[in-house]
DRENKE-78184 format. One line per 3 residues: number of its first residue (from 1); their letters; for each residue x, y, z negated of C-alpha. Coordinates in Angstrom, 2 decimals, padded with zeros to 5 digits, always signed. Layout:
N
NUM = a = X/Y/Z; ...
//
This chain:
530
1 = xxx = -089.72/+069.19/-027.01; -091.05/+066.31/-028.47; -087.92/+063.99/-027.73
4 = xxx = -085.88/+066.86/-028.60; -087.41/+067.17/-032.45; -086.62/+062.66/-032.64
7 = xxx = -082.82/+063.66/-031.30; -082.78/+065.93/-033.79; -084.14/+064.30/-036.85
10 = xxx = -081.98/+060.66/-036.02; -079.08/+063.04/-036.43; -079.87/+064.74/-039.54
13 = xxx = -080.69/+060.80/-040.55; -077.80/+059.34/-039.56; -075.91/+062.54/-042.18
16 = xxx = -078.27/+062.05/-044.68; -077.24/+058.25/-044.36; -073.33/+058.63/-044.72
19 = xxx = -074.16/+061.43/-047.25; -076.00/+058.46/-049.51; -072.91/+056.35/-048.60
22 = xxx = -070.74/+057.63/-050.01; -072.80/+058.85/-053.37; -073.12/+055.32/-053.21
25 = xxx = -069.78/+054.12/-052.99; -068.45/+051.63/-055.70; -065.02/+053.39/-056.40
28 = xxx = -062.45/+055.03/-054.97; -060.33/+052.99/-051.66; -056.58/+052.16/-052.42
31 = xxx = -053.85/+054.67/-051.26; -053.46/+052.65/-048.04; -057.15/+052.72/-047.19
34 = xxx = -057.59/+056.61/-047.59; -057.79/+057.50/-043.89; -061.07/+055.08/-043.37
37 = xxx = -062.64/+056.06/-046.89; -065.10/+058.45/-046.09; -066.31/+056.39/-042.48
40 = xxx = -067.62/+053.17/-043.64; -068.09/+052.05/-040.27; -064.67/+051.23/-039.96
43 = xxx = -064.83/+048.47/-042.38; -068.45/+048.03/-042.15; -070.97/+046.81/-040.08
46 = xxx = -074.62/+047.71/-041.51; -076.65/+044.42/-041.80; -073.64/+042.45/-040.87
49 = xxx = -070.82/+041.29/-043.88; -069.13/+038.06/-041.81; -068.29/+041.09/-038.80
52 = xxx = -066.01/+042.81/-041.33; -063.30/+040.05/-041.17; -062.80/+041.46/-037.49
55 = xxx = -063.28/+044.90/-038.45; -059.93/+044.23/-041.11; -058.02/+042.44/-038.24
58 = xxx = -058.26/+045.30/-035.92; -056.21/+047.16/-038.29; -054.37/+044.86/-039.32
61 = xxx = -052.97/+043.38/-036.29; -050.22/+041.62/-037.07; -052.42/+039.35/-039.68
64 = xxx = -054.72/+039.31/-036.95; -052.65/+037.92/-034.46; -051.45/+035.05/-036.70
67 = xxx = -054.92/+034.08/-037.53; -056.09/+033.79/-033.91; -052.65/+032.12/-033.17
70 = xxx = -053.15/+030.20/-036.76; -049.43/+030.30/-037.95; -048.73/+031.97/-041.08
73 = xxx = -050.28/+032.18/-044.23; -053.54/+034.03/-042.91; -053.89/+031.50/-040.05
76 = xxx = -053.78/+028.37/-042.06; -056.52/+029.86/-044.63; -059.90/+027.56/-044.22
79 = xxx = -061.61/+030.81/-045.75; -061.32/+033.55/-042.44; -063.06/+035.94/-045.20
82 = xxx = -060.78/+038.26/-046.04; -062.54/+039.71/-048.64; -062.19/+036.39/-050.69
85 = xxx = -058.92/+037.16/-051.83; -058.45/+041.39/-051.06; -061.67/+043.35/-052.98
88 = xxx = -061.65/+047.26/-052.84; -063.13/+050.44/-054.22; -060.63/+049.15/-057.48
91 = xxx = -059.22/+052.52/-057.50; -056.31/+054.29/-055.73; -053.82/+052.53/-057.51
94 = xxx = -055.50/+049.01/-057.40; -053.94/+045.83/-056.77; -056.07/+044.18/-053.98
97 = xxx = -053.74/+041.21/-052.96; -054.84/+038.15/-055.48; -051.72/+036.38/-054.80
100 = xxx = -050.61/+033.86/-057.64; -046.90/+033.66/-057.67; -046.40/+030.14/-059.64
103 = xxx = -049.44/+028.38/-058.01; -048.09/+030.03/-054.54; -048.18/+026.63/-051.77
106 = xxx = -045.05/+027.65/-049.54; -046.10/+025.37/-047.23; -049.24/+027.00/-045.90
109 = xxx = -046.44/+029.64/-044.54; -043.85/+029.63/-041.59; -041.26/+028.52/-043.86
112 = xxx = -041.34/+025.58/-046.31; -039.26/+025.75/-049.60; -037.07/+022.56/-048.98
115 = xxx = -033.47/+021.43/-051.08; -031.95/+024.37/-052.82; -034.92/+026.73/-052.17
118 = xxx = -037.26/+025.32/-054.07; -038.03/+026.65/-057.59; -035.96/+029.91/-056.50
121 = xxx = -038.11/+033.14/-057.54; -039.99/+035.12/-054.80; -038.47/+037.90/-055.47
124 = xxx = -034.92/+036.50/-054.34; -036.29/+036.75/-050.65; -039.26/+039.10/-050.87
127 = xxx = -037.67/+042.27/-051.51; -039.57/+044.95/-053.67; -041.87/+047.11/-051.72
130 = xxx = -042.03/+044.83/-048.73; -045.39/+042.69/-047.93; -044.80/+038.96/-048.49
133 = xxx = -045.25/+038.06/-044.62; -042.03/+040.41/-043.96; -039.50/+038.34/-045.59
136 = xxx = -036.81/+037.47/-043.05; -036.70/+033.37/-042.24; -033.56/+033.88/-040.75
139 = xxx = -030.39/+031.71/-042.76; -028.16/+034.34/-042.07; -030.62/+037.56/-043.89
142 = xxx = -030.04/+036.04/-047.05; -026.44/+034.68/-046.80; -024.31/+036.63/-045.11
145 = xxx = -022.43/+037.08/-048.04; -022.13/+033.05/-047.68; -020.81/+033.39/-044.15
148 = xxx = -017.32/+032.20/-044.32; -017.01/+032.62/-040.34; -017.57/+035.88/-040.66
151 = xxx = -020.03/+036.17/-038.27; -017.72/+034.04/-035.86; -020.44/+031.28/-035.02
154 = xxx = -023.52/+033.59/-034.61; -026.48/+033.48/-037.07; -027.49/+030.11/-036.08
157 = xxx = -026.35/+028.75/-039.36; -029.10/+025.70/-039.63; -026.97/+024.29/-037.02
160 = xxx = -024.63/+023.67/-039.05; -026.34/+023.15/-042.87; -029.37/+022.88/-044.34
163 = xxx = -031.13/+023.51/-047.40; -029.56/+020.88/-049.72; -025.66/+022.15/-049.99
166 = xxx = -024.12/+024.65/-048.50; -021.21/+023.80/-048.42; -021.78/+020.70/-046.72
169 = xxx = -022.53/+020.70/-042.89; -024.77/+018.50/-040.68; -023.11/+019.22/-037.54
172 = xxx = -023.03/+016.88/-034.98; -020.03/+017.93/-032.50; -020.60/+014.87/-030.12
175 = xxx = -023.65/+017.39/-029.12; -020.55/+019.62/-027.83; -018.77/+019.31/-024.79
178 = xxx = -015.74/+018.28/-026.90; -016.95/+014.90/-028.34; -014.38/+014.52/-031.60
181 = xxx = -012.75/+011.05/-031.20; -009.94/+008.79/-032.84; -007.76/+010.87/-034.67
184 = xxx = -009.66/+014.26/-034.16; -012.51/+012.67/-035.82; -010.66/+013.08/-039.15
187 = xxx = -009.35/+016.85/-038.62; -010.98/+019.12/-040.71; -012.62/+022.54/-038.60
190 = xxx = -010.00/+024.90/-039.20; -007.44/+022.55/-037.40; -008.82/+023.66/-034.02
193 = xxx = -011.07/+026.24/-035.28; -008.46/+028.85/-036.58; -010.09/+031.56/-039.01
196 = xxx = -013.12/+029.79/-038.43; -013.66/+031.52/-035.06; -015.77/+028.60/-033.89
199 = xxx = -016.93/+030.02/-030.50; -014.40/+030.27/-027.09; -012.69/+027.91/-028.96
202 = xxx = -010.50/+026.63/-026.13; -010.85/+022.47/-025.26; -007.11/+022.26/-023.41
205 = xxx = -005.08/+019.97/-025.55; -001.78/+022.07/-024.67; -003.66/+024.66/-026.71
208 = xxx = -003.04/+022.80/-029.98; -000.23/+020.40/-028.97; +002.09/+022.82/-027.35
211 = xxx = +004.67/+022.66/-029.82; +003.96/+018.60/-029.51; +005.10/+018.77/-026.16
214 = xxx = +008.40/+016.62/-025.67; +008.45/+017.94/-021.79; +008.61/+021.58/-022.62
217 = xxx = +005.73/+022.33/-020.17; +007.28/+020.71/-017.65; +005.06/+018.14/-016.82
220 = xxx = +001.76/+020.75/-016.36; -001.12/+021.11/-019.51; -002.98/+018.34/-018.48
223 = xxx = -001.34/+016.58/-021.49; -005.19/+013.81/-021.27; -003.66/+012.54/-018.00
226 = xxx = -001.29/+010.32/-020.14; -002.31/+010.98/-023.58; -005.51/+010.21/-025.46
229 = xxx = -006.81/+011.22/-029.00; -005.42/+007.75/-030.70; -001.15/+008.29/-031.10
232 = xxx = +000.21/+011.23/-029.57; +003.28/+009.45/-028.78; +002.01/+006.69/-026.98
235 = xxx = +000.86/+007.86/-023.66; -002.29/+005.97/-021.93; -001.12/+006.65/-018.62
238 = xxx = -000.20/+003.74/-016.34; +002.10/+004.54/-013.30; +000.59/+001.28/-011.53
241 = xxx = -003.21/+001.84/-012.01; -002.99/+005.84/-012.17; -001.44/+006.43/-009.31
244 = xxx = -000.27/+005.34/-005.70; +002.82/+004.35/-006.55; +003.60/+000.84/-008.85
247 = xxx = +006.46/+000.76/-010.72; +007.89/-002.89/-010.19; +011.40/-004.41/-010.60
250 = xxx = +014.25/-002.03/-011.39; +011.67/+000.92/-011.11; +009.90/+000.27/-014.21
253 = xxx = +012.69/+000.79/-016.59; +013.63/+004.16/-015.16; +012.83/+007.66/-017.50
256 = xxx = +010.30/+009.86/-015.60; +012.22/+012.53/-014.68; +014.84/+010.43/-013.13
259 = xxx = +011.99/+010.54/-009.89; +010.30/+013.56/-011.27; +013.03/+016.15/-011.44
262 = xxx = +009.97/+019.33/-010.62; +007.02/+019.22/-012.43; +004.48/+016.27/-010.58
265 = xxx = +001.20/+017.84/-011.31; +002.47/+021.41/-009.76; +003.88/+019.60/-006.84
268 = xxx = +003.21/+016.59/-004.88; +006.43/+013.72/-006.04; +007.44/+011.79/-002.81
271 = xxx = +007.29/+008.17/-002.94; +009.81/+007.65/+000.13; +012.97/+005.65/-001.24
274 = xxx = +015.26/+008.17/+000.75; +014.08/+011.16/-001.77; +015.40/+009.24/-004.94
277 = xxx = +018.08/+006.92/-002.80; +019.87/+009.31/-000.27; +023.21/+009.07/-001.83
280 = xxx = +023.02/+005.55/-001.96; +022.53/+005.22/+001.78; +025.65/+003.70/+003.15
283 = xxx = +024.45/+003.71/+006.34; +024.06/+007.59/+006.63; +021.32/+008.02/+007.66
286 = xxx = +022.08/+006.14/+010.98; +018.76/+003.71/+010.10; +016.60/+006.20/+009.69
289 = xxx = +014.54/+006.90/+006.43; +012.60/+003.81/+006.28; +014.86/+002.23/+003.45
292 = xxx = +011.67/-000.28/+002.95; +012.31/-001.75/+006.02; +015.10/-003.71/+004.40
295 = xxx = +015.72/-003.21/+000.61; +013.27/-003.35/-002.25; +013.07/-002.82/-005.92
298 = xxx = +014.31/-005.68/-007.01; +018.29/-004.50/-006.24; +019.40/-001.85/-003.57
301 = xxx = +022.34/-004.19/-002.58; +019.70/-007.42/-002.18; +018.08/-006.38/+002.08
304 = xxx = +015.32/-008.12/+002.27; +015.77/-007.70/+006.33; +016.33/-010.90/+008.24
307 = xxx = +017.82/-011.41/+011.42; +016.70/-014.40/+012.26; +012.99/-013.19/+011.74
310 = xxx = +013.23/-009.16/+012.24; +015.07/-009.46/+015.82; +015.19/-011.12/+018.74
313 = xxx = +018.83/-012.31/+018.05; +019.01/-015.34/+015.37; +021.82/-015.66/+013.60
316 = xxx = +023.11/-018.88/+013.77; +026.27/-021.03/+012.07; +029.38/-018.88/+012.53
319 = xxx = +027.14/-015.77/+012.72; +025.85/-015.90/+009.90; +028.52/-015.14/+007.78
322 = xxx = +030.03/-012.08/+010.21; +029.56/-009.07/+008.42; +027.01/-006.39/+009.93
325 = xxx = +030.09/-003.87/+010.99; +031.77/-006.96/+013.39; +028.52/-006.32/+015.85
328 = xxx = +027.37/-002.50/+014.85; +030.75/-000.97/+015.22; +029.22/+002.30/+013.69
331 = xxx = +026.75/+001.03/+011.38; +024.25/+002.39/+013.57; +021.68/-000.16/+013.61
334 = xxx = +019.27/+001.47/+016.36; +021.52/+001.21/+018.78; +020.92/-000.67/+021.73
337 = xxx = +023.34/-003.56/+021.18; +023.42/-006.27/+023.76; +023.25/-009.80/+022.41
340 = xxx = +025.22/-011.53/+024.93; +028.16/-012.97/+023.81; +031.14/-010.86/+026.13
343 = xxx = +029.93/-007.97/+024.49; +031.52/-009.12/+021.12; +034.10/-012.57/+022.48
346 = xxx = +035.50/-010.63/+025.65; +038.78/-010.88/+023.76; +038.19/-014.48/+022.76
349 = xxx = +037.34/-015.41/+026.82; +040.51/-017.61/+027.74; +039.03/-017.75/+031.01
352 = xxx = +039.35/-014.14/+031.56; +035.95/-013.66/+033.09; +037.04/-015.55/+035.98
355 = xxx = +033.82/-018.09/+034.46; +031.53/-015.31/+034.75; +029.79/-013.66/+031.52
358 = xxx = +027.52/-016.34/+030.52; +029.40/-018.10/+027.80; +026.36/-019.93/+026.14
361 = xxx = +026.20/-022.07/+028.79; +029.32/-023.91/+027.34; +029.29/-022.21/+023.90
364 = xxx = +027.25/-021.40/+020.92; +027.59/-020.38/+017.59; +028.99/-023.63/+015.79
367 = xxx = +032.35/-022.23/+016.93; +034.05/-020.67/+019.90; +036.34/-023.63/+020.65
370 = xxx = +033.74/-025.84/+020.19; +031.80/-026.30/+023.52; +028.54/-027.89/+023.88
373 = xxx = +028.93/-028.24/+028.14; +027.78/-031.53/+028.88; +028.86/-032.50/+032.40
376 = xxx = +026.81/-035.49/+032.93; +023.34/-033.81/+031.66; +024.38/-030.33/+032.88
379 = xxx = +025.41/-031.27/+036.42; +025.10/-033.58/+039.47; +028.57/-035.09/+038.97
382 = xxx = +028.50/-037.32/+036.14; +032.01/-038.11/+034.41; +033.18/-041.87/+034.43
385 = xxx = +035.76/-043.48/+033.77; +038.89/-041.92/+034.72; +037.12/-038.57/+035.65
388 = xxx = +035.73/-038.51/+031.68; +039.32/-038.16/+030.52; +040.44/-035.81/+033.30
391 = xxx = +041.19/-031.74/+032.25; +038.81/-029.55/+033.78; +041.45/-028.13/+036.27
394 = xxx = +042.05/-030.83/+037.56; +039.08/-030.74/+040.05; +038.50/-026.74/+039.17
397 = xxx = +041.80/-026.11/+040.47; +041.00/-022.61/+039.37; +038.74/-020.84/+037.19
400 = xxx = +037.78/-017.90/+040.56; +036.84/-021.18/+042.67; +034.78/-022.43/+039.42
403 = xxx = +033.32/-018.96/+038.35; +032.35/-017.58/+042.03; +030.10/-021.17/+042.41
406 = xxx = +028.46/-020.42/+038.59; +027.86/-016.81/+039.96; +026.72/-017.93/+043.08
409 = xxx = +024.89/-021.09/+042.03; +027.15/-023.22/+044.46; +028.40/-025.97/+042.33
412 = xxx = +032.15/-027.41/+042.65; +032.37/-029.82/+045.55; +031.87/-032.90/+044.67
415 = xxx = +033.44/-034.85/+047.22; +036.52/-037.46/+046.20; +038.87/-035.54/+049.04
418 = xxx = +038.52/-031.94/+047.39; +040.42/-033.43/+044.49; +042.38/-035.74/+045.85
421 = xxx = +043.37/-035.30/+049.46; +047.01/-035.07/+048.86; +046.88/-038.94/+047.24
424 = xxx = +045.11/-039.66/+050.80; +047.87/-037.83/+052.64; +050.69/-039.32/+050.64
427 = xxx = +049.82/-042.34/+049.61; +047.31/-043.53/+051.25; +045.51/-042.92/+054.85
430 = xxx = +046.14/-039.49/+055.96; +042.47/-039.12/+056.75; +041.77/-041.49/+059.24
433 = xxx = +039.35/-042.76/+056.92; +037.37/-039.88/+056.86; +036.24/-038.07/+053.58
436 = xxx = +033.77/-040.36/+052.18; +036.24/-041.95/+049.99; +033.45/-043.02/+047.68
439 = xxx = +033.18/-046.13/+049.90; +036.32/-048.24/+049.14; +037.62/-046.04/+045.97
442 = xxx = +035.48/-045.71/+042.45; +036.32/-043.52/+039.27; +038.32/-046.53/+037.81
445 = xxx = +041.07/-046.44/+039.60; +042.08/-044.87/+042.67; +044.71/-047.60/+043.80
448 = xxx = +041.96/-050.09/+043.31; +039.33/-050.43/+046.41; +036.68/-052.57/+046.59
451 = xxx = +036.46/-052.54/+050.35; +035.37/-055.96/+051.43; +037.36/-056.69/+054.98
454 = xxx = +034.77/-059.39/+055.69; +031.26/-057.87/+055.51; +032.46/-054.21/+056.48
457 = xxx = +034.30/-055.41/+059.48; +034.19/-057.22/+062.56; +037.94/-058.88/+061.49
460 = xxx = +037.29/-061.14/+058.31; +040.75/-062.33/+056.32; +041.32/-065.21/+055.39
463 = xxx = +044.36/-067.63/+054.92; +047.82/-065.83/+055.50; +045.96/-062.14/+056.69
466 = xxx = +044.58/-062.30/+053.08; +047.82/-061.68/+051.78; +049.44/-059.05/+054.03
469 = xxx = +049.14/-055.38/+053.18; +046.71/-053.08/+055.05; +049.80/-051.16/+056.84
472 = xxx = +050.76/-054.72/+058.71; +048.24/-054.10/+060.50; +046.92/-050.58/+060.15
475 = xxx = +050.47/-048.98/+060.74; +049.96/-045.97/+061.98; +047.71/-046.26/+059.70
478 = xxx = +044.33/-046.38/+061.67; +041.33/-047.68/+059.42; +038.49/-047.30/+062.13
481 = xxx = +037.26/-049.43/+064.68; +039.96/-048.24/+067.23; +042.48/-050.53/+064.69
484 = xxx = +043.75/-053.24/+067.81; +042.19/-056.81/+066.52; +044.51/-058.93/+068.93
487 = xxx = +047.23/-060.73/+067.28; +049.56/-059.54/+069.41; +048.94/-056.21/+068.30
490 = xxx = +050.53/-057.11/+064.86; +052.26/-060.22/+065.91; +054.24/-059.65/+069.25
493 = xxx = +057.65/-059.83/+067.70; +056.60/-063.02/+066.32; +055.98/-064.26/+070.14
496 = xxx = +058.72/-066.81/+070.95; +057.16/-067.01/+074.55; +057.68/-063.75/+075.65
499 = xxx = +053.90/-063.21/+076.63; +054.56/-066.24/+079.06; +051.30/-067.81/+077.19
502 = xxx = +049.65/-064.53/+077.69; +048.25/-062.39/+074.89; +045.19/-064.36/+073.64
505 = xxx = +047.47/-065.91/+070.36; +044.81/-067.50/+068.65; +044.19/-070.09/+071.30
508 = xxx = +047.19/-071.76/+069.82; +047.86/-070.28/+066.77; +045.58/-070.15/+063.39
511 = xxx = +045.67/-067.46/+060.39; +046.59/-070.43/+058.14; +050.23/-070.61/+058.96
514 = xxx = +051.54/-068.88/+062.69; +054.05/-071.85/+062.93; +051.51/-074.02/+063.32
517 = xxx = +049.54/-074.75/+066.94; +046.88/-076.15/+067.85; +047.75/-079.75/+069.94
520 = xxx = +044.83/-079.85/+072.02; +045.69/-076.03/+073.28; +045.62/-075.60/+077.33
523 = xxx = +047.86/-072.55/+076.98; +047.28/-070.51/+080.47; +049.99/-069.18/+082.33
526 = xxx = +051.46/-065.75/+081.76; +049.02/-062.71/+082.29; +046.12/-065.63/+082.71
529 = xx = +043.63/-066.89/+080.46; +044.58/-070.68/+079.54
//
């Protein structure tokens, strides 16, 4: 009961308390303040005045939050009291803001007064009815009005000017993606910008230049590729650097679309000579398509293909000059075309191919009459004398007999008899001597022998046998050792003794002169030796 009667009496204290309160309240709260006027508690802590400032900010949130965050006016203030400038109980209708308009520093605020906004009145941002910390900082609340884009570049308008003159912009467009060079550097916005839409605004120069463009969209919109922001007309783009392809010689002076008849950036241009050159292909088509192989771009009539140093067939002194249709009947130059000489002279081969096919091996290219066969380096039978003046038939009696000994590598005969048997027969000793003519005859003359008598036989001449022809005594004619070397053999009509002497002559009788004997002779009796 006892703790009962305390509770009781703290209440009926606590009553009496508020009851004194508020008969002891300085003056009426402002309109705003109504709601908390008759609980003091809300704004007042008993025993405790530097707890109110929280007690304020707990209502006041938004000035609360900027003084823990210390931005705004509130937040910069050294004095946290807040009744240092705000003092109530004035009244309903008091004024408890002690703000001082012309003494006002800006720059204890979120927003400084810089350029044209200085000096302006409060009122031309702080609208009537409005607390002060309410006033939009946002360009675009105040001048809209101002906004010439029409709302086209977003509200971001400090990107763009400042507070000094409106009119005159700070942008930087180098901090675009379209950096404003050469001759766009001196276009004024609306050039590219059109009604000052400044966003989307597209980059491609086609956009802008499309009535510029000489190729009538031919060539693609990637006009950079040849053109830069300096002079539209003179293109930066370099057919040797820029692409695969150098222009050089008689290619350099040609217009574009003499090569690019389809549009090049759509589709891939060929760089083979055939896809420009086709008509101009004498040949057909019979070489192929690798025009490269033989012409350049210094002239399509000057080949650079040599066929001295691009085959295996030189062409050498008459062939040089011999026009390319004389060999390559079709002007098919892939043919398999044999470089031995019938396949082109068979008409010029006097021999008739009796001498075989191999015509270098007595001609070449200086000229087809012109032989360079030389018969003491190219065979075993050197030419002398009479033999070096003597026509070719006359020891290849014909060209078969000549031609089957080249084919068969068995070389003419070389013996004196092949060529001249019928002088032996007719003239001279129907073979009795045997074939080696060689050994009494030389290629001076045939007439003239230099047999020696005395060393080569066992009958020497001398005095009166010197003088007498060979058939005196060869007379059948024998020239071998079966040739009778008795004088009787030659001399038996010459015997005035009637073989009475017998047959050995010479026992009597000398070379020097028949008629005369020898005095001391002992001629035998006939049939005996003396």
């Amino acid at each position: 009961m006892r703790w009962l009667f305390l509770l009781l009496l703290m209440m009926m204290g606590q009553a009496q308390a508020q009851n004194i309160e508020s008969a002891l309240m300085p003056g009426a709260v402002i309109k705003g303040h109504v709601d908390a006027e008759h609980d003091c508690g809300k704004c007042h802590v008993r025993g405790d005045r530097a707890a109110q400032p929280g007690l304020c900010m707990d209502c006041h949130k938004s000035v609360g939050a900027d003084v823990k965050a210390g931005q705004g006016y509130h937040g910069r203030l050294k004095d946290k009291a807040c009744r240092s400038c705000h003092t109530e109980h004035k009244g309903r209708d008091a004024k408890i803001v002690k703000l001082d308009t012309q003494d006002f520093d800006h720059t204890q605020t979120d927003f400084t007064l810089k350029g044209k906004h200085q000096g302006k009145k409060c009122d031309g941002c702080h609208r009537a009815g409005e607390v002060y910390r309410k006033a939009p900082s946002e360009c675009i609340a105040c001048h809209r009005k101002d906004d010439k884009h029409k709302g086209g570049l977003g509200d971001k308008c400090t990107k763009c000017h400042d507070e000094n003159k409106w009119k005159e912009t700070t942008f930087d467009h180098d901090s675009t993606k379209f950096v404003l060079n050469l001759s766009h550097a001196n276009k004024t916005c609306i050039d590219c910008h059109k009604e000052n839409r400044f966003t989307n605004t597209p980059t491609e120069c086609v956009a802008c230049h499309r009535k510029d463009d000489k190729h009538k969209g031919t060539l693609g919109d990637r006009c950079e590729k040849c053109h830069d922001e300096g002079e539209w007309k003179q293109p930066t783009f370099h057919h040797d650097r820029d692409t695969h392809f150098a222009l050089l010689d008689k290619h350099r002076p040609v217009k574009c679309e003499s090569c690019h008849r389809v549009s090049p950036y759509k589709e891939k241009t060929p760089t083979r000579c055939v896809a420009c050159h086709q008509r101009d292909d004498t040949h057909k088509g019979n070489l192929g398509d690798k025009c490269e192989k033989c012409h350049t771009e210094s002239g399509w009539k000057q080949g650079t293909f040599r066929h001295d140093r691009d085959t295996d067939f030189p062409l050498l002194d008459k062939h040089r000059d011999v026009k390319c249709d004389k060999c390559h009947k079709t002007q098919s130059f892939k043919e398999n075309i044999s470089p031995r000489c019938v396949s082109c002279h068979l008409n010029d081969d006097a021999h008739k191919n009796s001498l075989g096919d191999k015509c270098e091996k007595c001609h070449d290219a200086v000229g087809w009459k012109h032989t360079r066969f030389d018969h003491n380096l190219d065979t075993k039978f050197p030419l002398k004398d009479k033999h070096a003046t003597a026509k070719c038939q006359g020891c290849h009696k014909d060209d078969a007999t000549h031609a089957a000994g080249i084919r068969t590598r068995s070389p003419t005969p070389s013996k004196c008899v092949t060529c001249h048997d019928k002088d032996d027969m007719e003239k001279g000793h129907k073979g009795d001597f045997g074939a080696k003519c060689e050994s009494c005859h030389n290629e001076k003359s045939f007439k003239d022998a230099r047999f020696n008598h005395d060393t080569e036989t066992k009958f020497k001449l001398d005095f009166k046998h010197l003088k007498a022809k060979c058939s005196a005594c060869h007379r059948k004619p024998l020239y071998d050792n079966k040739t009778d070397k008795r004088c009787v053999a030659c001399h038996d009509k010459d015997d005035v003794h009637f073989e009475s002497y017998g047959t050995d002559c010479e026992r009597c009788h000398v070379s020097e002169d028949w008629r005369k004997v020898d005095k001391d002779a002992k001629p035998g009796a006939k049939g005996q030796k003396p």
